[in-house]
PAMI-162000 format. One record per residue (C-alpha): y, z, x. Coordinates in steps of 0.05 Angstrom, whole numbers, padded with zeros to 5 digits, always signed. Example, Ala and Ser with C-alpha at 12.3 -4.5 7.8 and 13.67 -1.06 7.14 Angstrom:
<rs>
-00090+00156+00246/-00021+00143+00273/
</rs>
This chain:
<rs>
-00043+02905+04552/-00088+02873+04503/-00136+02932+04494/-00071+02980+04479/-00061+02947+04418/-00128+02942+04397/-00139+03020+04395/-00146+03038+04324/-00073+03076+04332/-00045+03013+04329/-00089+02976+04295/-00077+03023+04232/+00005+03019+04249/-00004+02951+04240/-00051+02941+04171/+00004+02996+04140/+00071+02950+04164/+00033+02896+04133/+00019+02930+04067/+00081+02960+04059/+00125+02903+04069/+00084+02852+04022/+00080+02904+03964/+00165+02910+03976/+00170+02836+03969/+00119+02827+03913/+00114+02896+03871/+00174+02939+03887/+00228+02898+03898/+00211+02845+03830/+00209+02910+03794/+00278+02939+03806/+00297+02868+03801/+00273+02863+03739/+00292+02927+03704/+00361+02906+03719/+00351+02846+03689/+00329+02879+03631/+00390+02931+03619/+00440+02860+03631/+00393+02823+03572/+00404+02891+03537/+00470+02906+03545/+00495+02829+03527/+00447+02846+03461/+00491+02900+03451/+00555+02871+03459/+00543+02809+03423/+00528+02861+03365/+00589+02890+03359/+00628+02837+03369/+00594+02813+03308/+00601+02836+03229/+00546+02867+03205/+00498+02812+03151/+00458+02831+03096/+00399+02855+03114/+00358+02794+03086/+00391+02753+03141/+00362+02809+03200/+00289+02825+03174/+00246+02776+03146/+00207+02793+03084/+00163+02842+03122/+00226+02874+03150/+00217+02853+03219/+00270+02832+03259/+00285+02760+03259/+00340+02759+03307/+00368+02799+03367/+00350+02877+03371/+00418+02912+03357/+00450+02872+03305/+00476+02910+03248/+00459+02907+03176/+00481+02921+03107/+00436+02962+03070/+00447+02965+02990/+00406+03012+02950/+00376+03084+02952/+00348+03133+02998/+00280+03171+02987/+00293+03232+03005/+00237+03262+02977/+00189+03230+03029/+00235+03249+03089/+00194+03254+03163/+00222+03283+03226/+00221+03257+03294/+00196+03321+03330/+00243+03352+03400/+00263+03293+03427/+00315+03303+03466/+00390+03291+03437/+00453+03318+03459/+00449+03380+03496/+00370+03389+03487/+00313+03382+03438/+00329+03356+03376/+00294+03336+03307/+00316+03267+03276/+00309+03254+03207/+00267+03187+03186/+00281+03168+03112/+00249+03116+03075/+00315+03069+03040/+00294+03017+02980/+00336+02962+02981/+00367+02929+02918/+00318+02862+02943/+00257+02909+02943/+00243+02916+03010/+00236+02989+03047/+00263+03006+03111/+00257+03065+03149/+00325+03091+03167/+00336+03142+03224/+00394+03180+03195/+00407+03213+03269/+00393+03284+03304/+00398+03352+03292/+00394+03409+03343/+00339+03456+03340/+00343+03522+03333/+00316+03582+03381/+00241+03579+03385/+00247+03497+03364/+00242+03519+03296/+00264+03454+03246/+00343+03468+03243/+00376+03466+03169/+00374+03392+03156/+00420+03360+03097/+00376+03325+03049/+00391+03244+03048/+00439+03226+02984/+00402+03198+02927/+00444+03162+02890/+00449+03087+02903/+00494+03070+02966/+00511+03014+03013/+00495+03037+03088/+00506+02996+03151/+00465+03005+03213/+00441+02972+03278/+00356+02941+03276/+00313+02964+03323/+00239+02946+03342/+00193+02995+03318/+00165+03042+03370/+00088+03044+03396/+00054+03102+03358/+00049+03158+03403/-00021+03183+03429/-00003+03255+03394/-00025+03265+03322/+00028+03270+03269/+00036+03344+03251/+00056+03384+03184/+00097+03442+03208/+00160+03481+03163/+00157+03439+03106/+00152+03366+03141/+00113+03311+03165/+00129+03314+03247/+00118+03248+03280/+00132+03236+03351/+00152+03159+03353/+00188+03121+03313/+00131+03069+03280/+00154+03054+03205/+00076+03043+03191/+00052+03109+03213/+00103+03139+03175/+00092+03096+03115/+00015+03123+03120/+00043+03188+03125/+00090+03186+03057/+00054+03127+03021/+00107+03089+03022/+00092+03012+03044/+00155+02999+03088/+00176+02942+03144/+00152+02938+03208/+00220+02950+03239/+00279+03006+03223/+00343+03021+03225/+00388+03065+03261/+00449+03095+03223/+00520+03089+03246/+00566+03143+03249/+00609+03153+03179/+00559+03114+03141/+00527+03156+03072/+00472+03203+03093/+00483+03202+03170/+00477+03272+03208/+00493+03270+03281/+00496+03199+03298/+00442+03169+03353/+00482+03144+03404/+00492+03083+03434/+00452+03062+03499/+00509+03064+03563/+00528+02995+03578/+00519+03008+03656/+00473+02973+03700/+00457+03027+03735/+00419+03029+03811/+00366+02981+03802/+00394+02924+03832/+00413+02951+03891/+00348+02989+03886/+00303+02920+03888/+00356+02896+03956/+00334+02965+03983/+00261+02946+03975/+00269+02876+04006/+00310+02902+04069/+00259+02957+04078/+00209+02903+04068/+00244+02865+04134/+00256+02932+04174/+00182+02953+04171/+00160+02895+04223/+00225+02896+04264/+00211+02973+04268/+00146+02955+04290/+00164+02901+04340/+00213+02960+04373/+00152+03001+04385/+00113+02942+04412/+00174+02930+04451/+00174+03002+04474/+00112+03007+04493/+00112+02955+04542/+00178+02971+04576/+00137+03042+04578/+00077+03010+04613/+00127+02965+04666/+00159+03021+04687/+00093+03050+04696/+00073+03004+04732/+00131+02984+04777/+00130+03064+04799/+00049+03057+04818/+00061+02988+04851/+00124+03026+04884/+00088+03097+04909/+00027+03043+04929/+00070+03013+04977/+00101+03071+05001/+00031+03102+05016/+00008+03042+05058/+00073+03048+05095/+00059+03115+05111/-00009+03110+05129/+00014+03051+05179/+00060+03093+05214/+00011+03146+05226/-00037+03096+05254/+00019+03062+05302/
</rs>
């Protein structure tokens, strides 16, 4: 029986059940886990920012404009848009497809400069840059919700139909862009507010699958050696039989051949 399981068949069955079931307890199952802690952290974020009124923006940046508080809380901007050094997010997707969003530099009344992301615009046939309303440029007060900067993307910035294209949202590489020293962090219009196109929406407050995604990976993690038990299982009741019908036709051969001999 020993030397059954020892053929490399089984010896491989074995290494993979192994495998499998510690990278579903350590790896797959933490990350679903995880990620659905992440969207609940979010999502109370969220919440907690609209259940609040929006501050002055010296109370949500710090003097480099970085956040200082929770991601999502919302701000009041007072001062002016500069239009003139306008960049576009280039096709990232936004309401029924590929979109441009328009990423305008605002000067506050306290001095500081913070990237606002006035919202989307469709593209046109061919992804051309759609007709995009320039930014106001007389002094207003805007209110929008922080958010962290974005990594800078591993494509080049691009000067295509009139504008800088960038394709992340990193206040730095934009300032480079438009030499324009500006916070480290932005801001994302809401709808209504002076200058806004088609508003960026909100993220869904749902949690989504992963946590019953992460007690997927941990039962799958506990039927992989059970499964394999039932084969080991298998196999022997296999062999048993096996061996009660040799032991049985044995018998019934010596039988046979003492009857002839009598």
């Amino acid at each position: 029986m020993l030397k059954t399981f020892l053929k490399p068949g089984w010896v491989l069955l074995l290494l993979f059940v192994i495998a499998f079931s510690y990278f579903a307890f350590t790896v797959l199952a933490p990350w679903q886990l995880g990620k659905d802690d992440q969207i609940v952290e979010r999502n109370e974020h969220i919440t907690e920012a609209y259940e609040q009124d929006p501050r002055p923006v010296d109370e949500v940046l710090d003097a480099k404009g970085s956040i200082v508080g929770d991601e999502w809380s919302r701000a009041i901007l007072k001062g002016k848009y500069l239009p003139e050094d306008e960049v576009l997010l280039r096709l990232r997707p936004a309401g029924t497809g590929p979109s441009y969003q328009s990423l305008v530099p605002f000067h506050t009344d306290s001095g500081l400069i913070i990237l606002v992301n006035r919202g989307w615009v469709e593209a046109e046939e061919g992804n051309a840059v759609p007709d995009i309303p320039r930014a106001p440029s007389d002094e207003v007060t805007i209110v929008g919700m922080v958010r962290k900067a974005e990594a800078v993307h591993q494509s080049a910035p691009i000067f295509q139909e009139g504008y800088e294209q960038v394709y992340s949202i990193n206040p730095p590489q934009v300032g480079e862009l438009t030499g324009v020293a500006m916070g480290q962090d932005y801001l994302q219009l809401s709808d209504e507010e002076p200058g806004v196109l088609n508003p960026m929406p909100v993220p869904q407050l749902e949690r989504g699958n992963h946590l019953s995604y992460g007690y997927q990976w941990i039962a799958f993690g506990i039927m992989a050696p059970l499964g394999l038990g039932y084969f080991v299982w298998s196999e022997l009741k296999e062999r048993r039989l096996a061996r009660a019908e040799k032991l049985a036709l044995e018998a019934s051969t010596d039988s046979e051949d003492t009857e002839d001999t009598e």
